[in-house]
C-alpha positions in Angstrom: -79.3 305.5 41.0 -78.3 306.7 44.5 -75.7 305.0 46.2 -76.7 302.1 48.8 -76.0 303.2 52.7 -76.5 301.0 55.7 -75.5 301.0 59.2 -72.3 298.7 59.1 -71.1 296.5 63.1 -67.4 297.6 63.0 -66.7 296.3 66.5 -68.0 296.6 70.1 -69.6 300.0 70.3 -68.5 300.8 67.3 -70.9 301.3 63.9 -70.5 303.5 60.8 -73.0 304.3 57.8 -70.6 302.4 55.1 -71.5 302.3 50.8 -73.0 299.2 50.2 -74.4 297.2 47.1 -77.6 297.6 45.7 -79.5 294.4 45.9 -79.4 292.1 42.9 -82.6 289.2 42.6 -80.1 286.6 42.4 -78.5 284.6 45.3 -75.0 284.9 46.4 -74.2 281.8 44.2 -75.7 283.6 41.3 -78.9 282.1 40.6 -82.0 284.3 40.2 -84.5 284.8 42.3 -87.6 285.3 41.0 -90.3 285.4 43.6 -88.7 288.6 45.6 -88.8 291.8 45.2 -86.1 295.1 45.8 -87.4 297.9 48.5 -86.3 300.8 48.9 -86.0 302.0 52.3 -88.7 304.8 53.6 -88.0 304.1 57.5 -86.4 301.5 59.4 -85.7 300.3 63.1 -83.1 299.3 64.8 -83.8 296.3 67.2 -83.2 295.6 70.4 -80.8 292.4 68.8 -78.8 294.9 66.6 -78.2 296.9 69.8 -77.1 293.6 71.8 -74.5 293.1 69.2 -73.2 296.5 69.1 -73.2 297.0 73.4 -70.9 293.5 72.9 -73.9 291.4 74.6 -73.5 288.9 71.7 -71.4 287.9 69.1 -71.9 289.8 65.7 -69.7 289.5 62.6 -67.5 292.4 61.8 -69.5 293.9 58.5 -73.0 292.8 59.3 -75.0 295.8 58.3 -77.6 296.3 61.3 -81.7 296.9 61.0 -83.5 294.3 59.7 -87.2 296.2 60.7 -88.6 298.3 57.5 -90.9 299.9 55.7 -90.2 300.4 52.0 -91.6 301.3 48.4 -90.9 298.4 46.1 -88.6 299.4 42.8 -88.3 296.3 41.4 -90.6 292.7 41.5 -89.2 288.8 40.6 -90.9 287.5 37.0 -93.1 285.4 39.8 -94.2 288.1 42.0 -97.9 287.9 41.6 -99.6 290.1 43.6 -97.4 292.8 44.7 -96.8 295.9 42.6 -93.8 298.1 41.7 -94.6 301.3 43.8 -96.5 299.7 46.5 -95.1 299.9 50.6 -94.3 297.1 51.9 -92.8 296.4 55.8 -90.0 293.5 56.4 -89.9 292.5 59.6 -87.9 289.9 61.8 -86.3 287.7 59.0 -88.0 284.4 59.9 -91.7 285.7 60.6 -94.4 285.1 58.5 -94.3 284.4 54.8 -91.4 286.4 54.1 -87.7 286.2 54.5 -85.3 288.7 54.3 -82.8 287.7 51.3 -80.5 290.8 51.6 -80.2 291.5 54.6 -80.3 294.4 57.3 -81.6 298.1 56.6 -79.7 299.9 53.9 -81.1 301.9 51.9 -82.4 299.6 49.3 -83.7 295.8 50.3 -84.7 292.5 49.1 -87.1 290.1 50.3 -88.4 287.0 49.1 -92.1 285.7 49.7 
């Protein structure tokens, strides 16, 4: 597989397209997730937020990997996923809209949301 890029917050006016992991369906503790699904990234955004943190406007952890608006092809679905498909495009917008949350987040090039 291809590695996983995203647009990494290095400082104040600073970012960098950094290596990243590819998303697992599991939670940072470990435990699965089995109602989400992987995308792979076929465009993204880059908000008016991520360009307050990198212009310094607000505060913005050293790391966070910017662009949390996309539009991708999903590659892998959770054992519960009932009615979404591998293959079908899907779009992820702000994190806590709607019936879906962003589990890994910001645009890379691969994604996972939960529903």
């Amino acid at each position: 597989m291809a590695a996983n890029r995203g647009v990494v917050y290095v400082g104040p006016g600073k970012v960098e397209v950094q290596s990243i992991d590819y998303p697992k369906l599991q939670t940072p503790a470990g435990r699965k997730i089995e109602h989400g699904v992987v995308l792979k990234c076929v465009t993204t955004n880059i908000c008016g937020s991520d360009q307050h943190m990198v212009r310094g406007r607000t505060t913005a952890p050293t790391g966070l990997v910017l662009g949390h608006e996309i539009t991708g092809e999903v590659v892998e679905c959770g054992r519960d996923v009932e009615f979404i498909k591998k293959g079908a495009r899907r779009t992820n917008g702000w994190e806590g809209r709607g019936p879906k949350r962003a589990v890994r987040p910001r645009a890379a090039e691969y994604w996972q949301i939960a529903h």
